[in-house]
Structures are given as structure tokens and as C-alpha cells.
PDB file with one MODEL, atoms N, CA, C and O in Angstrom:
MODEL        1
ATOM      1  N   UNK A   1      97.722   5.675 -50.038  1.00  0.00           N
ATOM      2  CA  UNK A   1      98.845   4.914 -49.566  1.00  0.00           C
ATOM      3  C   UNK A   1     100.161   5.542 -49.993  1.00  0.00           C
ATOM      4  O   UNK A   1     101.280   5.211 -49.601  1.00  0.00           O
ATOM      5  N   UNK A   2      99.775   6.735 -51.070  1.00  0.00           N
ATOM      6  CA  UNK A   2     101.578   7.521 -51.278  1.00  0.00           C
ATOM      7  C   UNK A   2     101.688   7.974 -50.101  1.00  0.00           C
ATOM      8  O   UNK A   2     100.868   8.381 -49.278  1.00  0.00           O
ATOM      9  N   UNK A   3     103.459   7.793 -50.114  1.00  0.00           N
ATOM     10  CA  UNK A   3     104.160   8.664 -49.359  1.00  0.00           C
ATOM     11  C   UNK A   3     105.491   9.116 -49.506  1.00  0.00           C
ATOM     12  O   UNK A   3     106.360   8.476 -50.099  1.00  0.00           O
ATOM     13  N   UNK A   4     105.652  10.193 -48.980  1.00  0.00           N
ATOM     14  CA  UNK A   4     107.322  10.684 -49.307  1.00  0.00           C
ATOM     15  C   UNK A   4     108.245  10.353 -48.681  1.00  0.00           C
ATOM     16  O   UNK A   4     108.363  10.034 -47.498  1.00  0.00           O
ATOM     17  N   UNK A   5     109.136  10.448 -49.731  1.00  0.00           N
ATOM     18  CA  UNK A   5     110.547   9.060 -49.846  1.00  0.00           C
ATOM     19  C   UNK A   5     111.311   9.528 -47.814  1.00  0.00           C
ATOM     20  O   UNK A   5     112.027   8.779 -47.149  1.00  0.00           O
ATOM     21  N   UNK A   6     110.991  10.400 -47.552  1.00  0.00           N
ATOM     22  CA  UNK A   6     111.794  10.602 -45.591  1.00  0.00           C
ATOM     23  C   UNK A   6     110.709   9.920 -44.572  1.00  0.00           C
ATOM     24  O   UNK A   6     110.925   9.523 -43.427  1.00  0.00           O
ATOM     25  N   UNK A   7     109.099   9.886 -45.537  1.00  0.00           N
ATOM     26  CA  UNK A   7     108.272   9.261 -44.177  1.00  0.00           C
ATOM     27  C   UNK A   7     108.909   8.197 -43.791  1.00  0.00           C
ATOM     28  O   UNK A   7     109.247   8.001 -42.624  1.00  0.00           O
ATOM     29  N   UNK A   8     109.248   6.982 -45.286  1.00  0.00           N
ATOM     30  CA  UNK A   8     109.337   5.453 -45.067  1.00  0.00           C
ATOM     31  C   UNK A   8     110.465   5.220 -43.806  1.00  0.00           C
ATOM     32  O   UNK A   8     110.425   4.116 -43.264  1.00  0.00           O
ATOM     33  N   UNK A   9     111.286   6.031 -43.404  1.00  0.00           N
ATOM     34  CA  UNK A   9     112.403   5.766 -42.519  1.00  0.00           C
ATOM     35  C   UNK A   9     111.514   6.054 -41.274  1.00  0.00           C
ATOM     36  O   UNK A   9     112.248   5.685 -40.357  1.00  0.00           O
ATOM     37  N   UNK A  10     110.312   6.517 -40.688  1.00  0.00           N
ATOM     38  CA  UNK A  10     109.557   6.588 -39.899  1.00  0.00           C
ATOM     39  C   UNK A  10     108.810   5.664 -39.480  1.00  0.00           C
ATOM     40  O   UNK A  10     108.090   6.055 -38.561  1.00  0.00           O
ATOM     41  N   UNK A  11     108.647   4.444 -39.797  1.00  0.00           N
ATOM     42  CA  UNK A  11     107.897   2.809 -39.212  1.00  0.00           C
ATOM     43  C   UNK A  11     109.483   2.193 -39.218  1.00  0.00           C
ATOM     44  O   UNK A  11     110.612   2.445 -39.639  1.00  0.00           O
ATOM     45  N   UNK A  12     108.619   1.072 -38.338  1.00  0.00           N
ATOM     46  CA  UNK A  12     109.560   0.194 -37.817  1.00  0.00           C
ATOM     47  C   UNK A  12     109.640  -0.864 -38.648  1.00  0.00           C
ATOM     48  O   UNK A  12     108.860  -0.788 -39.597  1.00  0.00           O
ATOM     49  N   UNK A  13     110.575  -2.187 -38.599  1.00  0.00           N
ATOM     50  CA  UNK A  13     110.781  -2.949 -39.370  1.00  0.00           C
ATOM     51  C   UNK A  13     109.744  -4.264 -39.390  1.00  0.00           C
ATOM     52  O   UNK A  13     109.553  -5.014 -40.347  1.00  0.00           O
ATOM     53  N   UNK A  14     109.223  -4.321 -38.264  1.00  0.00           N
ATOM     54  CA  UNK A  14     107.998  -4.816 -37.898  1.00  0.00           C
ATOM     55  C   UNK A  14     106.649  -4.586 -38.865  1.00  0.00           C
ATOM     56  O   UNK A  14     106.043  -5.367 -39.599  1.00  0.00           O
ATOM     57  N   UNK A  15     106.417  -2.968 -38.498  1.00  0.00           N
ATOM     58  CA  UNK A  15     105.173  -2.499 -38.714  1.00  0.00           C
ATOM     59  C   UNK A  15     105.689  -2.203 -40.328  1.00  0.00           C
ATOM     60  O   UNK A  15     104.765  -1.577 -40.846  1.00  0.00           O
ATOM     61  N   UNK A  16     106.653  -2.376 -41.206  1.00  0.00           N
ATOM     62  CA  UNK A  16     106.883  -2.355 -42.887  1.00  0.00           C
ATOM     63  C   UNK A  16     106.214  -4.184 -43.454  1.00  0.00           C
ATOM     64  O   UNK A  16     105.252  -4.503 -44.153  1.00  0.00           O
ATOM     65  N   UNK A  17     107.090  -4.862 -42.867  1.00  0.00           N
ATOM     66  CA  UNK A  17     106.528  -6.346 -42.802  1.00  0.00           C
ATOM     67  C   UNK A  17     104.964  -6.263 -42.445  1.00  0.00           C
ATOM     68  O   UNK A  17     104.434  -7.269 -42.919  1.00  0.00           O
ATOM     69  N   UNK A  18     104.128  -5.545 -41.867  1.00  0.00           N
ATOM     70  CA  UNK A  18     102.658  -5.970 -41.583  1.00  0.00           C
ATOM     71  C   UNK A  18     102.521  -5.421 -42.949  1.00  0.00           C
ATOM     72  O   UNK A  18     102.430  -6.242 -43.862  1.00  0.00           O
ATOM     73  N   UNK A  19     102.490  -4.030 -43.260  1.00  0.00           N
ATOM     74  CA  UNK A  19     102.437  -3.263 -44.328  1.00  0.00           C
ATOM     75  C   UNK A  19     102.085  -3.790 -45.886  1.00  0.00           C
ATOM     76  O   UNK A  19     101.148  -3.651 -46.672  1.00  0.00           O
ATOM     77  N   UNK A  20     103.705  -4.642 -45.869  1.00  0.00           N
ATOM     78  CA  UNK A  20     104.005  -5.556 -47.080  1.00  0.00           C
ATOM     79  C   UNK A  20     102.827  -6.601 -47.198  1.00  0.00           C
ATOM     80  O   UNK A  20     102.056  -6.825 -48.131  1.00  0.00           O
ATOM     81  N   UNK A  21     102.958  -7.254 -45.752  1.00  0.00           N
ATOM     82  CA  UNK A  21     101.613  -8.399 -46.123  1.00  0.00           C
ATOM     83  C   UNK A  21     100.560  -8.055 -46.566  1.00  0.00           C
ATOM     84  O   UNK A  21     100.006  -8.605 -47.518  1.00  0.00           O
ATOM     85  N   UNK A  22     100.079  -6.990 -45.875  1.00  0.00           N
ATOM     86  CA  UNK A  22      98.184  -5.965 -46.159  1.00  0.00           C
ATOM     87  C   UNK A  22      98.366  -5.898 -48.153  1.00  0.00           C
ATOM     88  O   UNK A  22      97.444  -6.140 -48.931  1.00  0.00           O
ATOM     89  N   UNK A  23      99.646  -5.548 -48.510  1.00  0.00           N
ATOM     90  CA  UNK A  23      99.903  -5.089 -49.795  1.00  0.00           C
ATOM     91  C   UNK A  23      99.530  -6.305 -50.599  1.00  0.00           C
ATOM     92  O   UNK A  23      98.588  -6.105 -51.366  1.00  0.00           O
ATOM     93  N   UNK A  24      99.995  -7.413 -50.609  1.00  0.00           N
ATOM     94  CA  UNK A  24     100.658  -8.971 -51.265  1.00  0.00           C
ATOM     95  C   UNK A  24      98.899  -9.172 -51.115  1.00  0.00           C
ATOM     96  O   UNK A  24      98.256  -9.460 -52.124  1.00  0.00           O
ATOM     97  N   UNK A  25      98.125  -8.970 -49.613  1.00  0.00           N
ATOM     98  CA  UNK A  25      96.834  -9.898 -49.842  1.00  0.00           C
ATOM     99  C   UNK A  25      96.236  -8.947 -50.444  1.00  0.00           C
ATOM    100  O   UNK A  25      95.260  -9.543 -50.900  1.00  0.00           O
ATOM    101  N   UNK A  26      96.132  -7.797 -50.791  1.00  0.00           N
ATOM    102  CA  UNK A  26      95.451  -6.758 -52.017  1.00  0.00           C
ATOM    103  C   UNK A  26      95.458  -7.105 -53.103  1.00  0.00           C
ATOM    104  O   UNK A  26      94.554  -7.365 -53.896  1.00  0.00           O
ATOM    105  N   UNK A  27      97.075  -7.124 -53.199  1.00  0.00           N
ATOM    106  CA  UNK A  27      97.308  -7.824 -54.841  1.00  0.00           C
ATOM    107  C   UNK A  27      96.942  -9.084 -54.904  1.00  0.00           C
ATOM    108  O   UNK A  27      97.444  -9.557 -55.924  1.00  0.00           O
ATOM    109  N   UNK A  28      96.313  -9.889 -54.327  1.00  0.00           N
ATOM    110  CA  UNK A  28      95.794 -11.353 -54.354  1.00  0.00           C
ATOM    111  C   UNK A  28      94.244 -11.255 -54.818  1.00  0.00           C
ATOM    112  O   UNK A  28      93.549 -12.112 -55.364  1.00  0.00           O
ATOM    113  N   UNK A  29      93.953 -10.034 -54.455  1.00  0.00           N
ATOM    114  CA  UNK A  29      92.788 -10.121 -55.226  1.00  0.00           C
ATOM    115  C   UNK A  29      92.166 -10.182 -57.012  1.00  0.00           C
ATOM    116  O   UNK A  29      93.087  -9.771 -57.718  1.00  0.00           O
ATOM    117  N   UNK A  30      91.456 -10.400 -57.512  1.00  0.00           N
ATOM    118  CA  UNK A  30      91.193 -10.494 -58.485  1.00  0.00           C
ATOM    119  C   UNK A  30      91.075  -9.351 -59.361  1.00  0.00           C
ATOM    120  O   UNK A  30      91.752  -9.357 -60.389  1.00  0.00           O
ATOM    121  N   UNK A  31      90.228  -8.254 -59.082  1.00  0.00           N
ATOM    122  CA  UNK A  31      89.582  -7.210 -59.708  1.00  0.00           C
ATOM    123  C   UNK A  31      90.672  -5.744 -58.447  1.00  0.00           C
ATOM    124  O   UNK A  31      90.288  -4.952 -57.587  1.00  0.00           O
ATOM    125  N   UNK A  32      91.957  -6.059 -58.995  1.00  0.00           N
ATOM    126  CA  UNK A  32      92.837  -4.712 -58.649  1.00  0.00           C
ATOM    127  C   UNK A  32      92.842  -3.960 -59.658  1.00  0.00           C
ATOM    128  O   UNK A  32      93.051  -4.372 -60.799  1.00  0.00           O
ATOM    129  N   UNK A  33      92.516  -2.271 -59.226  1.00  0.00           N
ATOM    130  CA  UNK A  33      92.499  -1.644 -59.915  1.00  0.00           C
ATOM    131  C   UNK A  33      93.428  -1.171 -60.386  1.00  0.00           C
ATOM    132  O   UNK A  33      94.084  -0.792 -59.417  1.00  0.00           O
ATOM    133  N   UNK A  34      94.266  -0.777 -61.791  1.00  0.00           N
ATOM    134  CA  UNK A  34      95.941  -0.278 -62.144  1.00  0.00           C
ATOM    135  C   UNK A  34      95.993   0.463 -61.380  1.00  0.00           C
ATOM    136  O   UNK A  34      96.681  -0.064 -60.507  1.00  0.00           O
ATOM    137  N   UNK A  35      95.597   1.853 -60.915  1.00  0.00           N
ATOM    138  CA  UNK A  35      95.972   2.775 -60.554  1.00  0.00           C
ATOM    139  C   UNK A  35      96.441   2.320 -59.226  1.00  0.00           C
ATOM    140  O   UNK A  35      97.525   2.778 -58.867  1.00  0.00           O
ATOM    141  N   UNK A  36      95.864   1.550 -58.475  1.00  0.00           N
ATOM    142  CA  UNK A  36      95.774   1.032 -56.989  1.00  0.00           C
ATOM    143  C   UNK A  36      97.213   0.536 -57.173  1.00  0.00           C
ATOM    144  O   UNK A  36      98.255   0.825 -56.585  1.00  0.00           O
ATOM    145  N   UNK A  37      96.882  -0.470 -58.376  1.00  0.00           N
ATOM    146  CA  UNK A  37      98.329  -1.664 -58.571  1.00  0.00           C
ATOM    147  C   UNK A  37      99.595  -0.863 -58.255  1.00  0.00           C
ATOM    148  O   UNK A  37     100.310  -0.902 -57.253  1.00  0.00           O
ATOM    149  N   UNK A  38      99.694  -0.070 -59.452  1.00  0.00           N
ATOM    150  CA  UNK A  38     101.030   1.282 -59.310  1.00  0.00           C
ATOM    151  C   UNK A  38     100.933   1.580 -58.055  1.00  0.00           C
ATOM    152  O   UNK A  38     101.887   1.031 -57.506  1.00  0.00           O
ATOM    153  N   UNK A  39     100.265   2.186 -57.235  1.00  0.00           N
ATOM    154  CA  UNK A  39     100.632   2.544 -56.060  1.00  0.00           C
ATOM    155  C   UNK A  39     100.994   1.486 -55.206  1.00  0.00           C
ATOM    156  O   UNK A  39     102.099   1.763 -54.739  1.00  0.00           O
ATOM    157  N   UNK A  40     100.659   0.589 -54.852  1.00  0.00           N
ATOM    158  CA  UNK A  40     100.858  -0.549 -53.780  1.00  0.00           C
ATOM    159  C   UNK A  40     102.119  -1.098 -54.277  1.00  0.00           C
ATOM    160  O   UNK A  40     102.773  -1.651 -53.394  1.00  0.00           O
ATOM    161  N   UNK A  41     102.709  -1.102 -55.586  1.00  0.00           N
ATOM    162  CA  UNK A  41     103.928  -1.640 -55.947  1.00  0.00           C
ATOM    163  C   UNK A  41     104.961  -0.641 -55.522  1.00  0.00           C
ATOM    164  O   UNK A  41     106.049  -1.020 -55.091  1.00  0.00           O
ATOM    165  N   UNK A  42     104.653   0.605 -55.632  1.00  0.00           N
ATOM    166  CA  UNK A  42     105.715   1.786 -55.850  1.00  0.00           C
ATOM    167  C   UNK A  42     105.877   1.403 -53.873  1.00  0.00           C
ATOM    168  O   UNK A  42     106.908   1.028 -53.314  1.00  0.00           O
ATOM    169  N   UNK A  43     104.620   1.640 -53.263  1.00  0.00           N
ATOM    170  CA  UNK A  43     104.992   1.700 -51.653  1.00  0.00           C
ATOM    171  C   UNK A  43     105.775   0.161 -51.517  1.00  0.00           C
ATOM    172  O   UNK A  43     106.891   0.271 -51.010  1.00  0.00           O
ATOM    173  N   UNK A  44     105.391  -1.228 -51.876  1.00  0.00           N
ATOM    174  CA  UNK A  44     106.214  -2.103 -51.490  1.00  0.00           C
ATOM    175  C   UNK A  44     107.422  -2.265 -51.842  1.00  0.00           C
ATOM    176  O   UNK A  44     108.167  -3.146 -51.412  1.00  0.00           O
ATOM    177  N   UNK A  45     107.811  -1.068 -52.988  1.00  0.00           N
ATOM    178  CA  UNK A  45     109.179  -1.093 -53.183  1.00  0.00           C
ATOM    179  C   UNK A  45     110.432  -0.392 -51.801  1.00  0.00           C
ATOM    180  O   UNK A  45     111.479  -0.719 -51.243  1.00  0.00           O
ATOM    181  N   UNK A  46     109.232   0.946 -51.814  1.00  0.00           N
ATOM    182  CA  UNK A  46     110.157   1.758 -50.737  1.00  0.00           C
ATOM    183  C   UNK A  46     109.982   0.665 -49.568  1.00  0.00           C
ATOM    184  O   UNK A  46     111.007   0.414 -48.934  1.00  0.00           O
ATOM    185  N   UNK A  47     108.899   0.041 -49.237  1.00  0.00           N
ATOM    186  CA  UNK A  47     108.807  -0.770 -47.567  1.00  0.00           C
ATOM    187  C   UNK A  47     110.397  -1.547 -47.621  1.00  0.00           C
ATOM    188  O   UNK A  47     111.366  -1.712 -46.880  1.00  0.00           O
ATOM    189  N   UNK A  48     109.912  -1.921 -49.132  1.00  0.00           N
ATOM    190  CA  UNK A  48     111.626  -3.443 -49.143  1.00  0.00           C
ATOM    191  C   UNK A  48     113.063  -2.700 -49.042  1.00  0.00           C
ATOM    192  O   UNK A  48     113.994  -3.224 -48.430  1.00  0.00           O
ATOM    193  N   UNK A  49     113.172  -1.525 -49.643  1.00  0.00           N
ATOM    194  CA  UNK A  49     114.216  -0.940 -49.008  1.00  0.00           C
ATOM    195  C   UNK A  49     114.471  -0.493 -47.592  1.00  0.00           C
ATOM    196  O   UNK A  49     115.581  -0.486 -47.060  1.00  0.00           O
ATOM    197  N   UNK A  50     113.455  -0.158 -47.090  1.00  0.00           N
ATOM    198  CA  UNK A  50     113.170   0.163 -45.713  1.00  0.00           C
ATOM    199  C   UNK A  50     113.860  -0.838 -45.106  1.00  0.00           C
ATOM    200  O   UNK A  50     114.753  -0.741 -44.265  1.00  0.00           O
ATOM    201  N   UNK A  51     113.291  -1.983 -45.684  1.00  0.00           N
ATOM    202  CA  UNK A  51     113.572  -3.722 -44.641  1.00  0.00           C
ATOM    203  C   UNK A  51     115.103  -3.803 -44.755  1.00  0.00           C
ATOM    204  O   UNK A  51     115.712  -4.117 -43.733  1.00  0.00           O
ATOM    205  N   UNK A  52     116.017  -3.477 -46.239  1.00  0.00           N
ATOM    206  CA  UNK A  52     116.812  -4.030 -45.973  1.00  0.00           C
ATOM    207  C   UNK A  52     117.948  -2.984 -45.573  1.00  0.00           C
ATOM    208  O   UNK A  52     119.155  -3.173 -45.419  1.00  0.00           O
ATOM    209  N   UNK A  53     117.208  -1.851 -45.455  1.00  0.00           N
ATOM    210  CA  UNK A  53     118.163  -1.032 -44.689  1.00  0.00           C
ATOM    211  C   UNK A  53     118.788  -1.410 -43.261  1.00  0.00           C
ATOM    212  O   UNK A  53     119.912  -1.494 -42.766  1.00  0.00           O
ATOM    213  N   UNK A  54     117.164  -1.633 -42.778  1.00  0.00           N
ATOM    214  CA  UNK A  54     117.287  -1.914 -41.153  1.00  0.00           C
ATOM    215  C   UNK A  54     118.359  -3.122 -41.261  1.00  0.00           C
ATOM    216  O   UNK A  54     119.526  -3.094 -40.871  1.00  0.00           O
ATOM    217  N   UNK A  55     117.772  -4.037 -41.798  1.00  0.00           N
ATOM    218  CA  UNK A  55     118.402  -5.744 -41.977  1.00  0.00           C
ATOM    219  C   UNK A  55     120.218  -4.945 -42.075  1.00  0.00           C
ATOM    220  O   UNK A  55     120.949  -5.237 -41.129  1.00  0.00           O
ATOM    221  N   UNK A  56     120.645  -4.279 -42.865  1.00  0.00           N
ATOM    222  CA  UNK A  56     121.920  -3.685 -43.060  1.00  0.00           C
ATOM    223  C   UNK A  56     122.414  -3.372 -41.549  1.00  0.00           C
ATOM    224  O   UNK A  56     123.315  -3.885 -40.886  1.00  0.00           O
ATOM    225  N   UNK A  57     121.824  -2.712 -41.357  1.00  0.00           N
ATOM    226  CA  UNK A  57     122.490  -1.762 -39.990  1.00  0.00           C
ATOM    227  C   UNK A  57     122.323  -2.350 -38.739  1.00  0.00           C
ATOM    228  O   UNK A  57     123.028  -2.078 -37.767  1.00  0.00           O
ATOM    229  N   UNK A  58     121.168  -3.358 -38.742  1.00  0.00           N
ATOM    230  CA  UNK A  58     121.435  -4.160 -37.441  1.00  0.00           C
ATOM    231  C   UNK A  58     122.356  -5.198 -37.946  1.00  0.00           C
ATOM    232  O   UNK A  58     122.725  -5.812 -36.945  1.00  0.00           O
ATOM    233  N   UNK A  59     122.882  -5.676 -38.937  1.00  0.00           N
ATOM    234  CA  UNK A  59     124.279  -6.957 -38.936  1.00  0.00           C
ATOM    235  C   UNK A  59     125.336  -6.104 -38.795  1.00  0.00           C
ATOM    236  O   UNK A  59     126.351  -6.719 -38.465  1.00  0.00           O
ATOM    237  N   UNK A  60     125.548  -4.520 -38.959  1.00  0.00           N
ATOM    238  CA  UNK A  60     127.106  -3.621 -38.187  1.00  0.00           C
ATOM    239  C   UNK A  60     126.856  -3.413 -37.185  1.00  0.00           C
ATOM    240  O   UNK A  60     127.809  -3.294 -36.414  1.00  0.00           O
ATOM    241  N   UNK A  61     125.723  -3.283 -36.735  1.00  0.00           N
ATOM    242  CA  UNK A  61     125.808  -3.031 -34.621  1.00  0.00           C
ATOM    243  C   UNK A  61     125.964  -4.825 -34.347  1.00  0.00           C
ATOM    244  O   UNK A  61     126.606  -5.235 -33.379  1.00  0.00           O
ATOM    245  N   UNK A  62     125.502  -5.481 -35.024  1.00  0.00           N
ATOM    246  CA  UNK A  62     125.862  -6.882 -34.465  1.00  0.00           C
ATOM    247  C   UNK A  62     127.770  -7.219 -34.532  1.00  0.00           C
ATOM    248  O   UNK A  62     128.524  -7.351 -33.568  1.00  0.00           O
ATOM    249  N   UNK A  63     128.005  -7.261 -35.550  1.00  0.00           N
ATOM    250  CA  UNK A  63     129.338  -7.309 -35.995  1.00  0.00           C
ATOM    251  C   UNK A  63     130.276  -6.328 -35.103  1.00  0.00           C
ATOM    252  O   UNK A  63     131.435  -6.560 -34.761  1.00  0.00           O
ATOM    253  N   UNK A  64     129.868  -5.724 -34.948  1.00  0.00           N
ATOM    254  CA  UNK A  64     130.512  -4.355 -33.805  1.00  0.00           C
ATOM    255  C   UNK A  64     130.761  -4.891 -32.634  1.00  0.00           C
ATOM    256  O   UNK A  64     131.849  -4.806 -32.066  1.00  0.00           O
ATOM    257  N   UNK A  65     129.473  -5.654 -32.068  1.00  0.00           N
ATOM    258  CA  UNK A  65     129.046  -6.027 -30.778  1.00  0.00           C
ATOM    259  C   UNK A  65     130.132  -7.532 -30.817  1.00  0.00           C
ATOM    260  O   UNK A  65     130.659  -7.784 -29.734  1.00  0.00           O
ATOM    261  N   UNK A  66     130.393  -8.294 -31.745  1.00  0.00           N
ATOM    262  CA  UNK A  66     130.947  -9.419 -31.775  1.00  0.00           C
ATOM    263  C   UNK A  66     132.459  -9.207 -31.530  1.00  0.00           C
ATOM    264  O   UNK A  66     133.159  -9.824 -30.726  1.00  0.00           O
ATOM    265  N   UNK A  67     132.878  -8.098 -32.477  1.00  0.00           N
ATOM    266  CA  UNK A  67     134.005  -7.653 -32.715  1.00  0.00           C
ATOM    267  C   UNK A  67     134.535  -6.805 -31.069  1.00  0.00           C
ATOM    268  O   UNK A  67     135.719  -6.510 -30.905  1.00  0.00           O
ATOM    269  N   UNK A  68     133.742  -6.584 -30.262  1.00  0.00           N
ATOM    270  CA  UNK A  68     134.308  -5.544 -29.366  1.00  0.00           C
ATOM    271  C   UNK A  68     133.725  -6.923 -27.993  1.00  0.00           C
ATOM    272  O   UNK A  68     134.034  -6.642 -26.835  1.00  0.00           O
ATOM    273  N   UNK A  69     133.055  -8.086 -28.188  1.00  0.00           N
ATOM    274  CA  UNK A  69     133.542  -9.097 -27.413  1.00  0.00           C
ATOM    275  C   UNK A  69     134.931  -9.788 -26.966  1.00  0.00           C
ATOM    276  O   UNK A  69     135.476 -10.146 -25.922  1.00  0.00           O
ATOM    277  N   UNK A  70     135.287  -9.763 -28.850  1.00  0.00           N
ATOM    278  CA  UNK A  70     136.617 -10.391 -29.260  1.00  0.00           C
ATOM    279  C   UNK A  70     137.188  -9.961 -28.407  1.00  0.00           C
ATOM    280  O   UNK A  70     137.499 -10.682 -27.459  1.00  0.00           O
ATOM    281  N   UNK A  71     137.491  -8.765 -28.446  1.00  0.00           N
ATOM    282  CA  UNK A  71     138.373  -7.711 -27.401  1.00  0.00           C
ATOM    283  C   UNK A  71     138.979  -8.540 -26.357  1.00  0.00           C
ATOM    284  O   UNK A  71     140.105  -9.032 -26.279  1.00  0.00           O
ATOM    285  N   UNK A  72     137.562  -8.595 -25.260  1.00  0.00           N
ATOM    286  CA  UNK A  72     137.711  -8.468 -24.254  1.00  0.00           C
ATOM    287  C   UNK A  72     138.371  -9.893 -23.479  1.00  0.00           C
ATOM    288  O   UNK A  72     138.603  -9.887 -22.270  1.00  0.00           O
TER     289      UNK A  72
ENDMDL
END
């Protein structure tokens, strides 16, 4: 499940959210292994930045889009 820090900008904000969930019901299990643990934490960290990147940049194309209504 590693991956390097330019893949994570390669899924969508969708398919990070399926990602995250698959992760959360792993860690719900009982008998997780550390090594597993570390990894599935380290990837749901990069997914959550992922999320709130997107979440970032679609409220300035929104705000953009509001702002260049105003305009008109």
C-alpha cells in the first residue's frame, strides 16, 4: 500500500474517500499487524491531504465562479 508522495495527486477525491474507508475498516480489525498499522496510517495521512487539497481548490474555482457572476 506504499506510495510516493507525486502518485497521491493521481486518484480522485472520490476514489481517496473509498481508499480511507477500506483503511478505517482494516484498522477495525482486531489482530492488525504494526507493520501493516504504520503503513495504512502513513497512506491515510497522505489520502487526507490529498482530500483537503482538492476540498481547497475547488472553494477558489467556486469563489472565482461567484465572484465573476458578481460581475455580470
Amino acid at each position: 500500500m506504499a506510495t510516493k508522495k507525486n502518485e497521491k495527486k493521481e486518484i480522485g477525491y472520490a476514489d481517496a474517500l473509498t481508499e480511507l474507508e477500506e483503511i478505517l475498516e482494516g484498522l477495525e480489525e482486531e489482530d492488525v499487524d504494526v507493520d501493516t498499522l504504520a503503513e495504512q496510517v502513513q497512506r491515510a495521512a497522505e489520502l487526507i491531504e490529498l482530500c483537503r487539497e482538492r476540498i481547497g481548490a475547488a472553494k477558489l474555482r467556486i469563489e472565482e465562479v461567484v465572484a465573476n457572476a458578481d460581475k455580470d
